[in-house]
C-alpha positions as CSV (number, residue, x, y, z in Angstrom):
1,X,0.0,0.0,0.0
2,X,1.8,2.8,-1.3
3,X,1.1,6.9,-1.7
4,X,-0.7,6.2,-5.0
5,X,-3.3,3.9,-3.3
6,X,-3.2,5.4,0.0
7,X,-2.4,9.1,-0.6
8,X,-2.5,11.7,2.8
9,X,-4.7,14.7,2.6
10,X,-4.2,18.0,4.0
11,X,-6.8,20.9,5.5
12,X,-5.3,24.1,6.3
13,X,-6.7,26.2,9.5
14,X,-7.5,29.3,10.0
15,X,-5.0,29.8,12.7
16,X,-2.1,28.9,10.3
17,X,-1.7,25.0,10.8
18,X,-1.5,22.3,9.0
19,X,-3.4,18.9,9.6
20,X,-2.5,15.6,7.4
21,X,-4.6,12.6,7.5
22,X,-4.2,9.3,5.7
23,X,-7.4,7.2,5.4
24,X,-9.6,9.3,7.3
25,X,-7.8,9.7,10.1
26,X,-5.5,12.5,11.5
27,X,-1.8,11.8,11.5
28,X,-0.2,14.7,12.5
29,X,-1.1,18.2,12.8
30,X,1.9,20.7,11.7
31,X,2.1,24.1,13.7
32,X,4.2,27.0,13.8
33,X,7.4,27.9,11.4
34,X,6.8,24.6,10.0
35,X,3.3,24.5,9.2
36,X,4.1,28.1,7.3
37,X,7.2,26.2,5.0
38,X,5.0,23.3,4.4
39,X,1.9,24.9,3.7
40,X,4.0,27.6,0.9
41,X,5.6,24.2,-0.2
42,X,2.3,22.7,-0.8
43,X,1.0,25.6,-2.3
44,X,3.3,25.4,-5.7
45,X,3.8,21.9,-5.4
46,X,2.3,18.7,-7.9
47,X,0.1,16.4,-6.5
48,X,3.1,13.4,-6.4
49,X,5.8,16.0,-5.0
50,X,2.6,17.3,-2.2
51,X,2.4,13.3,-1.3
52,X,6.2,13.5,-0.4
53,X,6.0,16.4,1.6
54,X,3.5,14.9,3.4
55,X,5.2,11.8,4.2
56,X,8.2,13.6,5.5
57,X,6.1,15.8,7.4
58,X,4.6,12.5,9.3
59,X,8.0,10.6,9.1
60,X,5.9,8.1,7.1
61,X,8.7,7.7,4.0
62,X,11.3,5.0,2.8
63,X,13.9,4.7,4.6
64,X,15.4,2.5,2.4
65,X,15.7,-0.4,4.5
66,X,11.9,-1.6,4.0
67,X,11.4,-5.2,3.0
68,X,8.9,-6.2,0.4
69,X,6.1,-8.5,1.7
70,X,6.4,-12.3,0.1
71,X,3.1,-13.2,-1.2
């Protein structure tokens, strides 16, 4: 289950956060100097480039050491 099947979504607030939820429910909420970087990152960014920012906002991206599942 990858980004493309699974992508996170994103609301911003009124108060300047930013809150990212992956199947419905929230995953982290982003506030302060970060939520302004991410949310002017967001703005001029594709949808596949948004997905990334999002996963490294949650900490939810390859690592690089992931195995894949044996089916």
């Amino acid at each position: 289950m990858g980004l493309e099947d699974n992508p996170f979504d994103w609301q911003f607030t009124k108060n300047g956060q930013v809150v990212v939820s992956r199947g419905g429910r929230t995953v982290t909420t982003v506030r302060g100097a970060a939520a302004a970087k991410l949310t002017a990152q967001l703005e001029r960014a594709d949808n596949e480039a948004a997905q990334q920012l999002l996963a490294r906002a949650t900490g939810n991206y390859k690592r690089g050491n992931e195995k894949r599942p044996t089916r």
